[in-house]
ZAMIVO-332969 format. One record per atom (N, C-alpha, C): residue in one letter; x, y, z. Coordinates in steps of 0.02 Angstrom, whole numbers, plus 50000, padded with zeros to 5 digits. Example, Ala and Ser with C-alpha at 12.3 -4.5 7.8 and 13.67 -1.06 7.14 Angstrom:
A506604971650390 A506154977550390 A506604983550390 S506424988850354 S506844994750357 S506455000250394 
END
This chain:
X571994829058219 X571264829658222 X571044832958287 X571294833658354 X571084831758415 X571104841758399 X571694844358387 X571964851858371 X571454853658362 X571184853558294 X570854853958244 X570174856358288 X570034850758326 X569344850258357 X569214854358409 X569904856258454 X569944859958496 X569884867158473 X570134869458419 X570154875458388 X569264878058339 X569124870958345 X568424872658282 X567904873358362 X568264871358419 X567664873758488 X567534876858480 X568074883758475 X568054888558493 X567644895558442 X567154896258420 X566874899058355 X566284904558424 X566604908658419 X566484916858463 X565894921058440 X565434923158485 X564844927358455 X565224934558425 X564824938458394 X564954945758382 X564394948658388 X564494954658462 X564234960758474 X564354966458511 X564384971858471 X564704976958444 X565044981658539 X565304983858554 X565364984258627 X566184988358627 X566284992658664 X566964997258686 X566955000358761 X567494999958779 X567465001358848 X568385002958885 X568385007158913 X569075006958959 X569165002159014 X568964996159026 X569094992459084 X568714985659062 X569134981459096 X568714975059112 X568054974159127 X567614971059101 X566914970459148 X566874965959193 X566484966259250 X566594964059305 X566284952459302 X565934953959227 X565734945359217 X566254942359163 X566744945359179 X567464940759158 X567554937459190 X567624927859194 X567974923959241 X568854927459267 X568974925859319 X569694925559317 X569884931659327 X569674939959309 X569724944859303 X569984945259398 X570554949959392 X570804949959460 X570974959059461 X570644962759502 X570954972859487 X571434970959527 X571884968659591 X572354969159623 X572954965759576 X572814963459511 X573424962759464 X573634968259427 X574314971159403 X574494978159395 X574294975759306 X574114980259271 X573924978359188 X574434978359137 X575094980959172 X575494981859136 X575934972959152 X575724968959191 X576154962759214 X576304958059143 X575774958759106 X576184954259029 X576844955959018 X577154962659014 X577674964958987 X578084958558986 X578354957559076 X578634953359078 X578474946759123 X577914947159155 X577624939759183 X577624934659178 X577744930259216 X577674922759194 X577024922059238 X576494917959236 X576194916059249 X576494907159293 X576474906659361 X576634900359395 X576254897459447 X576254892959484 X575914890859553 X576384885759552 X576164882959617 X576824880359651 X576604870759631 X576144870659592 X575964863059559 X576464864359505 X576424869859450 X576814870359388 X577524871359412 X577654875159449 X578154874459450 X578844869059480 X578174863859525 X578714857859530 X578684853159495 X578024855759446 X578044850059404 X578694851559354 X578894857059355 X579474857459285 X580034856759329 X580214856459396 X580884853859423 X580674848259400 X580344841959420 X580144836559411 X580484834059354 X580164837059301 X580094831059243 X580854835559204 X581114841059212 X581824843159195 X582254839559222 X582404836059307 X582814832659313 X582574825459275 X582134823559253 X582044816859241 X582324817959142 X582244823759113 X582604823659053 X583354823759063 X583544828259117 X584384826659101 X584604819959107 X584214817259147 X584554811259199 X584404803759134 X584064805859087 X583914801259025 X584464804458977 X584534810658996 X585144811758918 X585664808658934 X585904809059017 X586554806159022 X586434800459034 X586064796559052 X585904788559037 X586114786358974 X585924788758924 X585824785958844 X586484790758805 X586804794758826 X587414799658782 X588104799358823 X587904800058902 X588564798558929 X588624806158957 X589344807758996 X589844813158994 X590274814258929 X590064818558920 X590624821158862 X591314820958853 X591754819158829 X592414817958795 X592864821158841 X592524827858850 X593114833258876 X593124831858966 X592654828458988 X592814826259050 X593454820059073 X593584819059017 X594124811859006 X594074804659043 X594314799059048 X593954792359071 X593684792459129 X593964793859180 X594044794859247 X593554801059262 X592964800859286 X592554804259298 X592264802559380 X592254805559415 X592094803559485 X591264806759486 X590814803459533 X590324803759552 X590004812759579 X590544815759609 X590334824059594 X590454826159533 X590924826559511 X590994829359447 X590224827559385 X589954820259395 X589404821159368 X588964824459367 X588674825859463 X588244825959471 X588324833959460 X588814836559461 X588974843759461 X588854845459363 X589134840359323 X588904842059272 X587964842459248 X587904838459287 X587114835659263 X586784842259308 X586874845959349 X586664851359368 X586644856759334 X587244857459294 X587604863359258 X586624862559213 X586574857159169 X586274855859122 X585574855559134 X585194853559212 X584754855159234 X584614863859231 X585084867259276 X584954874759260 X584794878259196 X584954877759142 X584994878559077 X584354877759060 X584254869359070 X583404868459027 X583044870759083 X582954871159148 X582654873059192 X582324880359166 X582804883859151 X582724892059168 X582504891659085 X582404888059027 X581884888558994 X581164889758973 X581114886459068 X580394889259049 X580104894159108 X580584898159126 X580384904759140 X580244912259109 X580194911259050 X580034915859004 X579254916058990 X579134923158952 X578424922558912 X578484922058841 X578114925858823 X577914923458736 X577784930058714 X578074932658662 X577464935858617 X577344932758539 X576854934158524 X576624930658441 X576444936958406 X576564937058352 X576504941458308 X576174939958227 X575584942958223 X575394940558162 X575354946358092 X575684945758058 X575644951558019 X575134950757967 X574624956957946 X574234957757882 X574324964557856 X573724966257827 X573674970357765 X573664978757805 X573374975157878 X573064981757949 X573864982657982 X574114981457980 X574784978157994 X574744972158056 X574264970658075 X574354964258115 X574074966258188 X574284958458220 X573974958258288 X574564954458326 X574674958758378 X575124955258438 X574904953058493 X574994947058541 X574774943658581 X575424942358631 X575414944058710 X575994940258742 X575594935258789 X575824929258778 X575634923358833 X576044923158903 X576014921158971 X576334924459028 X576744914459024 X577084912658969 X577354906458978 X577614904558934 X578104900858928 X578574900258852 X578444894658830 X578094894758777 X577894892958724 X578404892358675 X578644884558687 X579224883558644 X579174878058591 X578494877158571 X578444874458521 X577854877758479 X578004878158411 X577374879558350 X577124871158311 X576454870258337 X576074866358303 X576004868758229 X576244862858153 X575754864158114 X575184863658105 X574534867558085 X573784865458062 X573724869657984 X573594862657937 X573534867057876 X573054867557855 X572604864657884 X571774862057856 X571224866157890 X571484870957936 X571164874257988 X570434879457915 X569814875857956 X569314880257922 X569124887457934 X569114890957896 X568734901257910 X569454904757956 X570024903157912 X570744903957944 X570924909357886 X571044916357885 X571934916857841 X572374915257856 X572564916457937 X573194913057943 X573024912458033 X573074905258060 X573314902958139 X573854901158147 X573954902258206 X574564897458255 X574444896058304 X574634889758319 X574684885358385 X575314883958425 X575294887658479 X575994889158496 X575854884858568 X576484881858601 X576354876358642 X576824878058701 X576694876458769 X577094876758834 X576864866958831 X577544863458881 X577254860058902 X576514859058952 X576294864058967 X575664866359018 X575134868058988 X575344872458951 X574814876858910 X574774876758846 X574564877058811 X574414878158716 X573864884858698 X573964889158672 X573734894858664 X573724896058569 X573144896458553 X573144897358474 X572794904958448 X573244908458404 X573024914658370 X572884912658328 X572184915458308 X571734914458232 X571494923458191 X571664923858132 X571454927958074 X570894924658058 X570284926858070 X569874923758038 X569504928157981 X569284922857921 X569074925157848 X568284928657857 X568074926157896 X567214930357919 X567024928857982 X566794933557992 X566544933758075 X566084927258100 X566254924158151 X565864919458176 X565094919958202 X564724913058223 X564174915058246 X564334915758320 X563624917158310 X563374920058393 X562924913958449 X563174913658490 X562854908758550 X562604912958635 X562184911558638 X561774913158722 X562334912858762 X562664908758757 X563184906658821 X563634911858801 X563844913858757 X564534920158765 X564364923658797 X565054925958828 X565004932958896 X565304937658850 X564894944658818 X565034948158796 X565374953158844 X565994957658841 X566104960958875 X566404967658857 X566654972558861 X567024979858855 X567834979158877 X568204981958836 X568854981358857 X569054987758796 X569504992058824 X570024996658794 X570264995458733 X570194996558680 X570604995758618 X570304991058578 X569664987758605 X569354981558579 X568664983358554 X568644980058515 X567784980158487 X567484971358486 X566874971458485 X566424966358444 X566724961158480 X566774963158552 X567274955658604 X566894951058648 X567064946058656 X566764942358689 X567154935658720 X566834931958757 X567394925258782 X566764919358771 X567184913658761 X566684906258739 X567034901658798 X566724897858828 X567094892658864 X566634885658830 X567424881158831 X566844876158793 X567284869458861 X566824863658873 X567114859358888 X567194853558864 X567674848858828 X567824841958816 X567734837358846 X567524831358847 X567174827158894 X567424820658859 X567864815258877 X568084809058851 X568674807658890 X569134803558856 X569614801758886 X570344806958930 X570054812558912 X570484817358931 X569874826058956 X569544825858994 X569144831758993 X569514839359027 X569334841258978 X569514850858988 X569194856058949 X569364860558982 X568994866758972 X569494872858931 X569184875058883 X569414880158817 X568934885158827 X569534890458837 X569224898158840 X569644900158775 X568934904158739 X569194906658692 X568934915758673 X569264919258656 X569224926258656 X569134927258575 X568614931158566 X568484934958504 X568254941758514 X568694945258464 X568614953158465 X569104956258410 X568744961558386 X569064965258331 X569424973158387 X569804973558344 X570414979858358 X569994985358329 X569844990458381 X569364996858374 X569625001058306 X570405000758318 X570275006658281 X570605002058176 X570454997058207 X570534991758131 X569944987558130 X569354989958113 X568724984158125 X568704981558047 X568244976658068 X568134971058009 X568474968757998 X569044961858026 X569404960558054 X569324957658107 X569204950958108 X569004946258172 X569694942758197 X569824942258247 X570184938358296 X570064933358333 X570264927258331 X570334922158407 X570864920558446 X570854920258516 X571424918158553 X571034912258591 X571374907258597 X571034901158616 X571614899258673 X571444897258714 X571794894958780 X571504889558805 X571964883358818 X571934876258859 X572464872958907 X572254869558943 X572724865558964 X573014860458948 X573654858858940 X573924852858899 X573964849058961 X574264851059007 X574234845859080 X573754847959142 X573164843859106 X572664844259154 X572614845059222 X573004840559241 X572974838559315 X573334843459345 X573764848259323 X574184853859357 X573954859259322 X573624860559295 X573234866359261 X572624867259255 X572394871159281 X571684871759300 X571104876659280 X570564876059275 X570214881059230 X570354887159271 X570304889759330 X570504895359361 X571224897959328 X571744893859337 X572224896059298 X572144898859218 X571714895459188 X571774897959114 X571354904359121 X570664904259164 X570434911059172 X570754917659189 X571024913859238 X571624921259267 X572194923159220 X572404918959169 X572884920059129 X572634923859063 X571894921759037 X571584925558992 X571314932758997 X570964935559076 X570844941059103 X571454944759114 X572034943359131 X572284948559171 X573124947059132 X573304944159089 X573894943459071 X573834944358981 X573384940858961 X573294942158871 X572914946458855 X572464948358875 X571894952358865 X572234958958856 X572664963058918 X573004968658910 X573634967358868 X573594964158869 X574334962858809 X574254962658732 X573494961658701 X573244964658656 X573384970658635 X573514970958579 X573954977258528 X573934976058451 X573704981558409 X573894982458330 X574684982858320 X574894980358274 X575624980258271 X575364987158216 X574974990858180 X575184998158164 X575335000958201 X575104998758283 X575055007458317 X575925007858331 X576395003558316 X576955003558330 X577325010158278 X576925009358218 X577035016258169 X577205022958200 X576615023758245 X576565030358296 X577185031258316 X577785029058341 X578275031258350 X579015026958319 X578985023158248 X579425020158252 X579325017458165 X579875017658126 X579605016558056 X580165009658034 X580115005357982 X580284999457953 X580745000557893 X581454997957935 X581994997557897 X581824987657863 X582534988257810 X582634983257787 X583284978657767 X583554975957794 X584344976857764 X584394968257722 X584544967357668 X584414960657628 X584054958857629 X583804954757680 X582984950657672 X582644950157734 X582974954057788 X582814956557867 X582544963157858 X581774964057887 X581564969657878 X581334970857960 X581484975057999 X581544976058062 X581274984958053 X581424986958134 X580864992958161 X581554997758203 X581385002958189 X581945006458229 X581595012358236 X581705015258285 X581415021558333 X581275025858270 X580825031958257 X580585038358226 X581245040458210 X581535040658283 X582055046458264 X582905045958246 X582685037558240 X583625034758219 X583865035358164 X584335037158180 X584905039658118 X585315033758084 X585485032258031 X586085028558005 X586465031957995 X586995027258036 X587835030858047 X588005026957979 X588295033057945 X588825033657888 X589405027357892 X589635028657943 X590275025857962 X590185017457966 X590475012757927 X590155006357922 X590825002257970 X590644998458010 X591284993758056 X591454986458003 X592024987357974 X592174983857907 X592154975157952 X592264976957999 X592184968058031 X591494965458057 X591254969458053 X590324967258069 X590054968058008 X589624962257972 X589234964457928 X588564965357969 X588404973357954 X587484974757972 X587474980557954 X587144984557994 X586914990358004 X586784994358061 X586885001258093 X586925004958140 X586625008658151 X586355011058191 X585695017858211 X586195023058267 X586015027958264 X585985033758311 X585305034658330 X585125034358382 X584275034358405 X584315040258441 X584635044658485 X584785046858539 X585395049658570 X585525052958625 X586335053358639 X586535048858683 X586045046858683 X586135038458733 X585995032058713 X585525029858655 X585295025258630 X585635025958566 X585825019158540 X585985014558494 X585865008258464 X585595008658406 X585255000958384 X585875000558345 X585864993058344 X586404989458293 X586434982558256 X586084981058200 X585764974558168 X586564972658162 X586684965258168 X587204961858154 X587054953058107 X587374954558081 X587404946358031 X587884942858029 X587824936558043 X588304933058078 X588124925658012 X588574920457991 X588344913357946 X587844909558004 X587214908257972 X586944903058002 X587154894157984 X587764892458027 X587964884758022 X587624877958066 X587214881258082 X587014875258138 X586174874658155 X585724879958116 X585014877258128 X584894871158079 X584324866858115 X584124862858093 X583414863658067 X583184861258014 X582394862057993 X581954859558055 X581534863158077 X581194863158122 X581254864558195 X582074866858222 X582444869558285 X582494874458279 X582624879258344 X582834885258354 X583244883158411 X583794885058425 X584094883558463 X584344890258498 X584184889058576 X584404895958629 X584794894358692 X585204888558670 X585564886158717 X586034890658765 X586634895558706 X587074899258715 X586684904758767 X586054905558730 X585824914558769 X585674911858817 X585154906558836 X584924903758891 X585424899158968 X586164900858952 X586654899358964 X586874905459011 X586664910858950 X587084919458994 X586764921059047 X585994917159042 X585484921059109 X585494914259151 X585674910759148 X585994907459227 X586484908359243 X587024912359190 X587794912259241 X587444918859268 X586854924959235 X586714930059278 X586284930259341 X585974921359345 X585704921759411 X586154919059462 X586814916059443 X587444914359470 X588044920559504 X587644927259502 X588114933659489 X588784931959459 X588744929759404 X589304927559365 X589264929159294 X588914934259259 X588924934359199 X589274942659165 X589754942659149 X590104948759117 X589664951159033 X589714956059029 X589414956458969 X589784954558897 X589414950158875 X589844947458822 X590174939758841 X590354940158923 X590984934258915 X591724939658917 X591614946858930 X592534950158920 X592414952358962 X593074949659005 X593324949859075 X593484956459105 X593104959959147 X593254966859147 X592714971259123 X592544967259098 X591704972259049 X591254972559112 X590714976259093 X590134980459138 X589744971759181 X589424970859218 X589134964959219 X588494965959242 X588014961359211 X587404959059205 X587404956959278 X586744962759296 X586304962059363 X585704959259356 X585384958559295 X584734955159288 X584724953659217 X584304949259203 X584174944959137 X583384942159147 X583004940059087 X582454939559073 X582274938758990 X582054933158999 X582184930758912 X581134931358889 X581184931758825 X580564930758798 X580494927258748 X580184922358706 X580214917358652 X579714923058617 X579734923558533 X579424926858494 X579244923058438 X578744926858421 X578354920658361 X578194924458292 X578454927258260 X578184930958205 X578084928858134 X577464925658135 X577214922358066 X577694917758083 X577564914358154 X577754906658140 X578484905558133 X578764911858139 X579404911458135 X579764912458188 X580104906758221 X580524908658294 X580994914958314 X581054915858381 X581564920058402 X581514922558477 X582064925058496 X582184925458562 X582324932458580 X582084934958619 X582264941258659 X582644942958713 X583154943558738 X583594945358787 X583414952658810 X583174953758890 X583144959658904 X583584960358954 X584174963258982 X584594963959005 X584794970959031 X585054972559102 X585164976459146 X585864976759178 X586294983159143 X586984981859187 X587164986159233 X587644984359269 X587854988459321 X587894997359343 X587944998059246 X588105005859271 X587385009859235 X586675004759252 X586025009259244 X586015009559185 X586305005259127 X586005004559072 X585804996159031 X585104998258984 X584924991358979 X585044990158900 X585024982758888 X585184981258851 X584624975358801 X584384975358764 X583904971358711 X584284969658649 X584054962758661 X584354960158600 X583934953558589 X583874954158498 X583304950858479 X583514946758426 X583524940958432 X584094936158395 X583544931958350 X583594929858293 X583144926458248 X583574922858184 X583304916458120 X584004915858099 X583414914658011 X583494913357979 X583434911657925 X583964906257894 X583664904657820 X584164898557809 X584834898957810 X585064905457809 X585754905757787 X585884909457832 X585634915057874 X585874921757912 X585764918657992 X586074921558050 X585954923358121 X585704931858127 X585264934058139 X585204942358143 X585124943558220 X585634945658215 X585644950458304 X585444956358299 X584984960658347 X584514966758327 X584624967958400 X585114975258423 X585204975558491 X585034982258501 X584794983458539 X584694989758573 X584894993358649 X585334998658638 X585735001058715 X585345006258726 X585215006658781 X584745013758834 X584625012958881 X584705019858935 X584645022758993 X584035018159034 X584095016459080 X583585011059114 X583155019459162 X583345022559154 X583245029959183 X582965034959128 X582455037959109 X582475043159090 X582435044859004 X582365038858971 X582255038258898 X582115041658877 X582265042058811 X581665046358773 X581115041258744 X581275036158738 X580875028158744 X580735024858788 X580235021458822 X580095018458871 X580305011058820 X580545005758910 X580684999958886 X579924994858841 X579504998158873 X578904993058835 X579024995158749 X579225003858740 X579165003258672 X579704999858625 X580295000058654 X580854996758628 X580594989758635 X580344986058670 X580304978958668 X579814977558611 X579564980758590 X578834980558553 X579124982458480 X579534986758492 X579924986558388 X580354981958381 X580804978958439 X581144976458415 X580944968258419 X580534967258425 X580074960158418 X579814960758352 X579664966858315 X579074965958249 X579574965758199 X579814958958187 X580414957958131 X579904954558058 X580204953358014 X580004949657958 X580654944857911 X580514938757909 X581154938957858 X580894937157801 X581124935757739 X580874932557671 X581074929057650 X581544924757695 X582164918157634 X582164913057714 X581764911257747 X581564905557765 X581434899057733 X581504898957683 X581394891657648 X580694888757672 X581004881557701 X580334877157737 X580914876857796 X581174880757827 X581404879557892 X580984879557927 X580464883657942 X579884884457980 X579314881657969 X579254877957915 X578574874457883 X578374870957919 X578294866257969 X578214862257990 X577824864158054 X577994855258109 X578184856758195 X578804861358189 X578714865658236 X579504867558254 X579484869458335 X580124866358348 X580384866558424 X580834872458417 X580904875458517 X581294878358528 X581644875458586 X582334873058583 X582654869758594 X583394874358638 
END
């Protein structure tokens, strides 16, 4: 109910308005922030961020309270060796929540993309949501951020700050405040996509932990981190068209080729993009999701042994090695997945975009020049996020965690 109420705040004026820049009666609006910082930003301060050392050592230190050391440590376990394991396991969930978000909503226009500067590792269900085609409520422990399709344009109120922004029409921001046993403040954004009008949008932004999250924070996170991160998932058409392979329908550059030549031990599919770039879909048995998990243990594993200068590519000894790592959580129609953006030694990068369905794992990787593309990395990150699958079952129906 509480969702529900928070989301029905938020009901946005419409009037009609286009512009190349921010207007200057945006809360939060900061010009000394670069516009391109969503790509890969996290949004932090030094309250959030000890609040998640905080309460991360207080989850490990309950797992191994209540589960123990594992088997493979054998009876005899000495007091470092714990504390050295219980670290291993701190780093891991720790560096979870240094990622961002993107959400992806697909329609008939081909959709609307949103990146949040914070990982958002849980999807709220709401099924009852009123003047909806389709929302999501996507959750940080800190933050909760909801995308709305809405069926007809909302009303109009005195208090909206109508404003001008690039690529946007009919935009405006609502702040509403809650007042009871828990009081906060909901900024919410409405605006149609210029060159897809009629067609209303909401992005709604709150704080889940009040006391370390602050309305300045949600302002500054709505002005200067989501706002430019606003995008039609057509305009991705402009340079990049929609393959399909079984029931994975994914995005590969204008100009990629399928190689003939099939690798009889990989089941997928292969691109020639370039004389340097290579996409390569891979399918692997999905044995281990659970209805309502996504699990990113393994990947989220590779980018601490890479902040450890310890991570080879792959795990093969001798291979190129990972100088930087940077993960993103993805949301497309509610459907989980993870992004790996990765940087190796000899100036080339690496994307890989992992997602699973009931039965499949789909790995979707992309190799290219960190120098000199014929693709820039924003556009590669941006196709290879706009996935679809069709044989999800009710894996995703629900809550679902990312774990």
């Amino acid at each position: 109910m509480l969702k529900r109420l928070l989301l029905s705040a938020i009901v946005l004026s419409a009037v009609s308005v286009s512009s190349y820049a921010v207007d200057v009666n945006i809360p939060g609006a900061d010009p000394s922030i670069p516009k391109d910082v969503y790509v890969q930003g996290v949004y932090s301060t030094e309250k959030i961020k000890n609040a998640y050392d905080v309460e991360t050592r207080k989850i490990i230190d309950s797992i191994i309270s209540k589960k123990g050391i594992p088997k493979g440590f054998g009876t005899a376990v000495n007091d470092d060796e714990v504390e050295s394991f219980k670290n291993d396991l701190y780093s891991i969930k720790r560096r979870q929540f240094d990622g961002n978000t993107i959400v992806n909503l697909h329609n008939n226009d081909g959709g609307l993309s949103v990146t949040l500067p914070f990982s958002a590792i849980q999807k709220e269900a709401i099924t009852d949501f009123p003047n909806s085609n389709a929302h999501y409520l996507v959750d940080s422990p800190m933050i909760a951020a909801g995308i709305i399709e809405n069926k007809t344009p909302n009303t109009t109120e005195k208090t909206d700050v109508v404003f001008q922004y690039d690529g946007l029409s009919k935009s405006s921001l609502r702040k509403t405040t809650l007042r009871g046993a828990v009081e906060m403040e909901i900024i919410g954004l409405k605006f149609e996509l210029s060159k897809h009008p009629n067609q209303e949008y909401n992005v709604i932004l709150y704080p889940r932990a009040t006391k370390l999250v602050t309305s300045n924070d949600i302002n500054t996170i709505m002005a200067n981190y989501i706002l430019p991160s606003i995008h039609s998932l057509q305009e991705l058409a402009d340079y990049s068209k929609v393959e399909t392979y079984k029931t994975y329908s994914f995005r590969v550059p204008k100009t990629a080729v399928k190689d003939k030549k099939l690798n009889e031990r990989v089941e997928g599919v292969t691109f020639t993009i370039d004389k340097n770039i290579n996409q390569q879909i891979r399918i692997e048995p999905n044995n281990e999701t659970e209805k309502g998990l996504f699990s990113t243990v393994d990947e989220i594993r590779i980018l601490n042994k890479i902040d450890n200068k310890s991570a080879e590519l792959f795990g093969i000894p001798g291979a190129r090695m990972i100088t930087k790592g940077l993960h993103t959580y993805v949301w497309n129609d509610g459907i989980p997945g993870l992004l790996l953006d990765l940087e190796l030694d000899n100036q080339q990068g690496i994307l890989m975009f992992i997602t699973y369905d009931e039965n499949h794992k789909y790995v979707n990787t992309i190799q290219y020049p960190l120098d000199n593309g014929v693709y820039s990395k924003v556009q590669l990150r941006k196709l290879i996020t706009d996935v679809k699958l069709s044989s999800t079952g009710n894996l995703y129906a629900g809550d679902v965690w990312i774990i």
